[in-house]
C-alpha positions as CSV (number, residue, x, y, z in Angstrom):
1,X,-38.1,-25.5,10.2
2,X,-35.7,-27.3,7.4
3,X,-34.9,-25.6,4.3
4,X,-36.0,-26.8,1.3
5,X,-34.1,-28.6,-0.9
6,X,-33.4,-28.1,-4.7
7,X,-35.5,-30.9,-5.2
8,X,-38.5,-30.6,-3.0
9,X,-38.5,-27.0,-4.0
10,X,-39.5,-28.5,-7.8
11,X,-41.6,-30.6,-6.5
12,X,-43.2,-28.6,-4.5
13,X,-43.6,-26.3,-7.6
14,X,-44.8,-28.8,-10.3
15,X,-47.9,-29.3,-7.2
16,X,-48.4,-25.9,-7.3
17,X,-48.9,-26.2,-11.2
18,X,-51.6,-29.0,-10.5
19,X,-53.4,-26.8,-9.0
20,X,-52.6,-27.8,-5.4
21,X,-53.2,-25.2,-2.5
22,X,-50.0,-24.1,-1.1
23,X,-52.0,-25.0,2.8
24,X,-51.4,-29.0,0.8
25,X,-47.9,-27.9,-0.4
26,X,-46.4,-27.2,2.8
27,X,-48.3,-29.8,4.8
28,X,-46.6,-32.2,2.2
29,X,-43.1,-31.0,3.1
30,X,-43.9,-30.1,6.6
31,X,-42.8,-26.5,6.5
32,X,-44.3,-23.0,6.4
33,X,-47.2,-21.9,4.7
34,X,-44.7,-18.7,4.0
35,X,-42.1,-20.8,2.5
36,X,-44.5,-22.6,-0.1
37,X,-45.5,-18.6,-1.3
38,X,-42.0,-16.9,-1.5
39,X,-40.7,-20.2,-3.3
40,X,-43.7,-19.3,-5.8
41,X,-43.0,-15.7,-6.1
42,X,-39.4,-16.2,-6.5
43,X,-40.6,-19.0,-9.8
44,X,-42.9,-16.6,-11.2
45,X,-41.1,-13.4,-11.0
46,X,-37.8,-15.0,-12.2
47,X,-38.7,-18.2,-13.9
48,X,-36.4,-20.6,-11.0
49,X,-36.2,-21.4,-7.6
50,X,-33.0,-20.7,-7.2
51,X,-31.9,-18.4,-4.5
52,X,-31.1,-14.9,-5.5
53,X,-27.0,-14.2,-5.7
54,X,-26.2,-12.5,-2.5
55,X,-23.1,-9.8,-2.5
56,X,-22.6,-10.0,1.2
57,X,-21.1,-7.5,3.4
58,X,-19.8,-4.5,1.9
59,X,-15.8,-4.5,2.3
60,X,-15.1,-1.1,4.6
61,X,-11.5,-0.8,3.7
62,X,-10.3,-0.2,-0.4
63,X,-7.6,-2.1,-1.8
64,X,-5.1,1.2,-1.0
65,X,-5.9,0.8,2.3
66,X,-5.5,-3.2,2.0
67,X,-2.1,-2.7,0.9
68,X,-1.4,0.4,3.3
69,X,-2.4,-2.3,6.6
70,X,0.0,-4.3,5.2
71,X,2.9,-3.1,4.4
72,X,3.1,-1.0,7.7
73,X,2.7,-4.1,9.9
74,X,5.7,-5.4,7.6
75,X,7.7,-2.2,8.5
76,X,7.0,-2.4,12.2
77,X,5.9,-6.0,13.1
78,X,5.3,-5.4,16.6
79,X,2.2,-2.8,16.4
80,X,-1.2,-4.6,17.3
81,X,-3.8,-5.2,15.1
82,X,-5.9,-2.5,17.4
83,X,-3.3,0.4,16.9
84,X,-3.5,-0.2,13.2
85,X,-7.6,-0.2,12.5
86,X,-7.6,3.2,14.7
87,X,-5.8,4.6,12.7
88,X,-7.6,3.5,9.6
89,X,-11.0,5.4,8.4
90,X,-13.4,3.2,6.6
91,X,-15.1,3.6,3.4
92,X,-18.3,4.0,6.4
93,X,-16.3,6.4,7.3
94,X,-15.0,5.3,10.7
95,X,-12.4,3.4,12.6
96,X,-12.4,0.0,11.4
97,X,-12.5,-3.2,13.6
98,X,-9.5,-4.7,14.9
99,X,-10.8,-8.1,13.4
100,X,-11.0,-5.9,10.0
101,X,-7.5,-5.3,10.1
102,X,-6.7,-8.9,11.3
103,X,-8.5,-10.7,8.4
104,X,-6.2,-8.3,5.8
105,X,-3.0,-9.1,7.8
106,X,-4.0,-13.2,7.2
107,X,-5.0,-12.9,3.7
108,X,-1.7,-11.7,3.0
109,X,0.2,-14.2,5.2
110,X,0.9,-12.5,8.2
111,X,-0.3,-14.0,11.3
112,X,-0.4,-13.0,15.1
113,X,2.3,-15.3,16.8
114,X,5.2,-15.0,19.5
115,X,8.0,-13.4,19.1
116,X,11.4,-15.4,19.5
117,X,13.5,-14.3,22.1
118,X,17.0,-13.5,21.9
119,X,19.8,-11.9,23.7
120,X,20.3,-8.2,23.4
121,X,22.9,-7.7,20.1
122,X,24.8,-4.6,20.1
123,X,26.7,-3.5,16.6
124,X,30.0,-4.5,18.2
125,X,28.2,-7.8,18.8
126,X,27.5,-8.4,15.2
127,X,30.2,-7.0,13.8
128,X,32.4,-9.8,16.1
129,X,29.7,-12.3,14.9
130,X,30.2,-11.1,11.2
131,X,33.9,-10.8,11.3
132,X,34.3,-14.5,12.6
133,X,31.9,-15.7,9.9
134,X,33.6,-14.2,7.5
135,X,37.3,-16.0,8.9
136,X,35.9,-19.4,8.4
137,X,34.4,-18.6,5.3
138,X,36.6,-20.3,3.0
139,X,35.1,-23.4,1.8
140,X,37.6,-25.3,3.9
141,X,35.3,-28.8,4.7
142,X,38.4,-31.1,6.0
143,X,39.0,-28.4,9.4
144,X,35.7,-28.6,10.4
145,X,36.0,-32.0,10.9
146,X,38.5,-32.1,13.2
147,X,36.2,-29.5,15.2
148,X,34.3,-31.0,18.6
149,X,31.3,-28.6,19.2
150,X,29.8,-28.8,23.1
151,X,27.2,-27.0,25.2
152,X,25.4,-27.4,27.9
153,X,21.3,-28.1,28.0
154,X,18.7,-27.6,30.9
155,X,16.4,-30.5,30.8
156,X,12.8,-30.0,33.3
157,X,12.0,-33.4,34.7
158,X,8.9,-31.8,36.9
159,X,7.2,-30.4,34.0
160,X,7.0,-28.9,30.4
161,X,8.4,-25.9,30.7
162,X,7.4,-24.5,27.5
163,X,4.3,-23.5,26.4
164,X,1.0,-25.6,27.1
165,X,-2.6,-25.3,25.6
166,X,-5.6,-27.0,27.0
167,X,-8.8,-27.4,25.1
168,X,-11.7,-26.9,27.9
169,X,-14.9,-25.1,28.0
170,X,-15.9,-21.5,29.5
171,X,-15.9,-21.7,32.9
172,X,-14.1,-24.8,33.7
173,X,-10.7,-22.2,33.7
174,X,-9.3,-23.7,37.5
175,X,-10.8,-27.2,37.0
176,X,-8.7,-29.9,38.4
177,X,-8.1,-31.5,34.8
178,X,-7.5,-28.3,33.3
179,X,-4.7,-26.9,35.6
180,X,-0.7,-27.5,34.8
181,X,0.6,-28.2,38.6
182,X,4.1,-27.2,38.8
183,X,6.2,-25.9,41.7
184,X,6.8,-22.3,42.4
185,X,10.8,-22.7,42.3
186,X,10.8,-24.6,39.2
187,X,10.5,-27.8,40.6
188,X,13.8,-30.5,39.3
189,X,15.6,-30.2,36.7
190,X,18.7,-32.0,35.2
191,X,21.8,-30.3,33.4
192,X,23.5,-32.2,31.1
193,X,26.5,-31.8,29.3
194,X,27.6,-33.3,25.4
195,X,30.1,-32.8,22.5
196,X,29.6,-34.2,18.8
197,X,32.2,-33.4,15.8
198,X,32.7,-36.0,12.5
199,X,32.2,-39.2,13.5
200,X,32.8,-38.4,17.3
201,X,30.2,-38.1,20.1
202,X,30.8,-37.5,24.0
203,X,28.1,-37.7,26.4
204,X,25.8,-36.9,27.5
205,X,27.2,-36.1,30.7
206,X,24.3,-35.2,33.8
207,X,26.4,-32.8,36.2
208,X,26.5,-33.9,39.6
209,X,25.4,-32.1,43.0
210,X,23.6,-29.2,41.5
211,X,20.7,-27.6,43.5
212,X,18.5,-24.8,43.8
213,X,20.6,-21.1,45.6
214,X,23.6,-19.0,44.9
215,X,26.6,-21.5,43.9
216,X,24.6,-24.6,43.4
217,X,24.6,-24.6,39.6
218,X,27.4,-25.5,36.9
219,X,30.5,-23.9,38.1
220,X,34.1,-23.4,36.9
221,X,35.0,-26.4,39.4
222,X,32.3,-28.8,38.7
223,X,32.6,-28.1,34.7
224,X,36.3,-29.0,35.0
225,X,35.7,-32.0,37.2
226,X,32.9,-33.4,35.7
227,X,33.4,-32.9,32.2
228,X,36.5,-31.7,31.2
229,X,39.2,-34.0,33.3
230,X,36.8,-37.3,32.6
231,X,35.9,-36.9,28.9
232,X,37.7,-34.1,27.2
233,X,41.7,-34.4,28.5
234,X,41.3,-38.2,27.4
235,X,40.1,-37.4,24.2
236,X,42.6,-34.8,23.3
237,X,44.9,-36.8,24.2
238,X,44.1,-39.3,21.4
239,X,43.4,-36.7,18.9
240,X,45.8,-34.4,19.3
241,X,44.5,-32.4,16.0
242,X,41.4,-31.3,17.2
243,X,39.7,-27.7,18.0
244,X,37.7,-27.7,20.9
245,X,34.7,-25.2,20.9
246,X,32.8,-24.1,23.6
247,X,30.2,-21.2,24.1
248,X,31.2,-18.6,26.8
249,X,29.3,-19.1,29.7
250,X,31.5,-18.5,33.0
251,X,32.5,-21.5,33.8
252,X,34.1,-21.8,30.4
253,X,35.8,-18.5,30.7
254,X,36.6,-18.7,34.2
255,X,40.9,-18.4,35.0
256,X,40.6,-21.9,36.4
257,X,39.2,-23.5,33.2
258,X,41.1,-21.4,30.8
259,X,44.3,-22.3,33.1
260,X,43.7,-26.0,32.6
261,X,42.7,-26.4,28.3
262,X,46.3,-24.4,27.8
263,X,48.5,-26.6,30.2
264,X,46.7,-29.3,28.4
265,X,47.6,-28.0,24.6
266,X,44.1,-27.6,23.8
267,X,43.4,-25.7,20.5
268,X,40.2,-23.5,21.5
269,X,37.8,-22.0,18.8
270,X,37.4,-18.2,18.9
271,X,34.1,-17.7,19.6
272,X,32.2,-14.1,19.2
273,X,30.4,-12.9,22.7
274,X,26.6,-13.6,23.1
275,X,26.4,-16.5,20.1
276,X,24.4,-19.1,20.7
């Protein structure tokens, strides 16, 4: 049955004081007999019919512990919410809930999401990354813009290849409108090739030839045919000046290529072993 409102709770009240019966009362309002007598012995035992302040559910953890939750999963990010409340005893002196130890983690700003992935860094490798940093640290503006930056980007035309959600009911999991279709060896997929630097821009460039196997993706031969012979040579050519950077992949490092930027008198940029 509907709860009574503020106002039909006084005027069920001010009936009540006209001597109505309550059997009248709650016909009136069309609720329980029950209703009409706790709203009265709520009025006469504390003068209103207002409800009576509730405290809820009694917190389990202190704010020691609060702060204890916290500050470990700050320390070591990557232990579960789980791990945590076992190891956590109640003021009801047990294990909390994992959900416990979740809500703490959100009230203070931390929330469960994916991790990014990255390469595996070494010290050597950040030592090389901090060390070239540190050489172009110099507040120089004017060389960097005689620098052309490139790389290379995989680009799925088959499907999204990243993450996807769907919003569907329980039970409908394998539904034909709730499945992402995609094929089991990645389906197609296009590589493509650009460079920008200050007030330059070459590309894109969408390699040719490339296929699925051993051999069939961006190699030294194709990188040099496709991209560098076409677009970069000519440039360099008409601005002699510039540093070309590139990331070191292998066709980039390969003899061939390496061979071809020097006979060429192509400045290279130093760059540090697994940067992005």
């Amino acid at each position: 049955m509907p709860r009574l409102t503020s106002a039909e709770g006084e005027r069920a009240i001010g009936r009540l004081e006209a001597l109505d019966t309550p059997k009248a009362v709650d016909a009136t309002f069309q609720c329980h007999i029950s209703t009409i007598y706790r709203l009265l012995q709520r009025f006469v035992i504390t003068g209103s019919i207002a409800d009576a302040e509730r405290i809820g559910r009694l917190r389990v953890t202190t704010p020691r512990q609060d702060r204890h939750i916290f500050r470990s999963h700050v320390a070591h990010p990557f232990t579960t919410a789980a791990e945590t409340a076992r190891t956590v005893i109640g003021t009801h002196q047990a294990p909390i809930f994992r959900q416990t130890a979740s809500r703490r983690l959100r009230f203070r700003g931390l929330w469960n999401c994916r991790p990014a992935k990255g390469p595996v860094i070494t010290v050597r490798h950040r030592q090389a990354r901090l060390h070239w940093a540190q050489g172009h640290l110099d507040g120089n503006n004017v060389r960097w813009q005689n620098v052309l930056f490139s790389d290379e980007s995989r680009v799925c035309i088959d499907h999204a290849d990243g993450r996807v959600r769907v919003w569907r009911r329980s039970g409908y999991r394998y539904a034909d409108n709730c499945v992402v279709e995609n094929n089991a060896w990645g389906g197609p997929s296009l590589m493509l090739w650009g460079a920008i630097g200050h007030n330059q821009v070459l590309g894109p460039v969408i390699f040719q030839g490339l296929g699925p196997g051993p051999g069939n993706g961006v190699t030294a031969q194709r990188y040099m045919d496709q991209v560098l012979h076409p677009h970069v040579l000519p440039f360099f050519q008409a601005h002699g000046n510039w540093v070309f950077q590139h990331d070191n992949a292998r066709p980039h490092t390969a003899r061939a290529t390496q061979d071809l930027l020097h006979r060429s008198g192509i400045h290279m940029m130093p760059w540090p072993a697994l940067s992005p």
